[in-house]
C-alpha positions in Angstrom: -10.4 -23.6 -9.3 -7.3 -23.4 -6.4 -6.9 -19.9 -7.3 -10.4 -18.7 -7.7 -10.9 -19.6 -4.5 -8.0 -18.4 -3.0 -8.6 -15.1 -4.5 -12.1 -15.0 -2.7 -11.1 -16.3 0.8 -8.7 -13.7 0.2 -11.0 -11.3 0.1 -13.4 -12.3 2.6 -10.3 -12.5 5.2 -9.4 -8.6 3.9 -13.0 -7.5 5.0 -13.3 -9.5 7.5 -10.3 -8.7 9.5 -9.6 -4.9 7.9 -5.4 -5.7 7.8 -3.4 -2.2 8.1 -0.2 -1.7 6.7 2.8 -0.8 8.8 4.0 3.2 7.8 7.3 1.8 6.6 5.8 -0.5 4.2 3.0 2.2 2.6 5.6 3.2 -0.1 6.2 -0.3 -1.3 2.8 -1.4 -1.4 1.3 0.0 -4.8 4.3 -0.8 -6.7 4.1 -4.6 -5.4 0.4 -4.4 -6.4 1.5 -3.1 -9.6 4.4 -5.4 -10.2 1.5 -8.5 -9.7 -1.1 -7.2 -11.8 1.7 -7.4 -14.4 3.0 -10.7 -13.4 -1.4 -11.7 -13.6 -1.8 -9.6 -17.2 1.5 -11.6 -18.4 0.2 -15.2 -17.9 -3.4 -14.3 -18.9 -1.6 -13.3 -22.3 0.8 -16.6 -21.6 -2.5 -19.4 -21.7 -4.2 -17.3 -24.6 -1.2 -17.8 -26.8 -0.9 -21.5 -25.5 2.6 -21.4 -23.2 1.3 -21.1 -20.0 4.0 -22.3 -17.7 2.9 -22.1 -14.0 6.5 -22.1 -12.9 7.5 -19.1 -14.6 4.4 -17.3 -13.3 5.4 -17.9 -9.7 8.9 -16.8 -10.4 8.0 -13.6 -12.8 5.6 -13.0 -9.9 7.7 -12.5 -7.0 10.8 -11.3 -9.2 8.8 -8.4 -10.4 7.2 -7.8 -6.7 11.1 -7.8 -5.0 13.2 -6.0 -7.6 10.2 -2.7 -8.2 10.7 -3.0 -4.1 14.4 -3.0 -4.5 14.1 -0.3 -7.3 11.6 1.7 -4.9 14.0 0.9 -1.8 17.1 2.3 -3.2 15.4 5.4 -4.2 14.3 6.3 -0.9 17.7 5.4 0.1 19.1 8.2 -2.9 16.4 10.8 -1.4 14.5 10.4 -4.8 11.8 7.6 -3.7 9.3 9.8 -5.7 10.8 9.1 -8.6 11.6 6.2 -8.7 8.6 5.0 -7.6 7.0 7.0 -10.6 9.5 5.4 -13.0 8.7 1.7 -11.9 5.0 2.7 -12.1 5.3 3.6 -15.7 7.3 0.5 -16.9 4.9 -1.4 -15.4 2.5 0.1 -16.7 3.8 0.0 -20.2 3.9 -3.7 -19.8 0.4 -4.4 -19.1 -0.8 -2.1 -21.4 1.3 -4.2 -23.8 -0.1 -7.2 -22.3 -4.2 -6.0 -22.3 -3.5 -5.0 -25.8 -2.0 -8.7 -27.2 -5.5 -10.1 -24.7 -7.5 -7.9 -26.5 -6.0 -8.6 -30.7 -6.5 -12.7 -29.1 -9.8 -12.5 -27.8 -11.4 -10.3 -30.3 -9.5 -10.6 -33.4 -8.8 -6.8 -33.6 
């Protein structure tokens, strides 16, 4: 119930107070949102199957968040940022493809 109404103070406080983002930080910003929603697909998955561990959550959470940064970082820092960026992106992506598709088999049998 903590969560669910975290998420929704969250989201209040976001229209409420319209936060910008600093220029520097625009690049990093969909790949951390990316990074969590595979962290979020991953323990979804994680309680389906019954080994829901809260701690690892947390901790695959912010790992995945600072190393796509790190990955997205030192690209800028190689002059191929794009890339990079594009690369992390698409792991990501594979994984919670991967992760909706294991959701979906649990849930509907299929």
């Amino acid at each position: 119930m903590i969560p669910a109404i975290g998420l929704i103070v969250g989201i209040l406080l976001g229209l409420i107070l319209h936060p910008t983002v600093p220029l520097w930080l625009q690049p990093y910003l969909p790949i951390a949102v990316v990074a969590a929603l595979d962290a979020v697909f991953g323990a979804l998955r994680s309680v389906l199957d019954g080994i829901f561990n809260d701690r690892i959550f947390v901790i695959s959470f912010l790992s995945n968040v600072v190393v796509a940064a790190v990955i997205v970082f030192l690209g800028d820092q190689l002059g191929v940022g794009s890339q990079m960026s594009t690369g992390v992106v698409v792991v990501l992506s594979m994984r919670i493809f991967a992760n909706v598709a294991a959701i979906r088999r649990h849930l509907l049998k299929a």
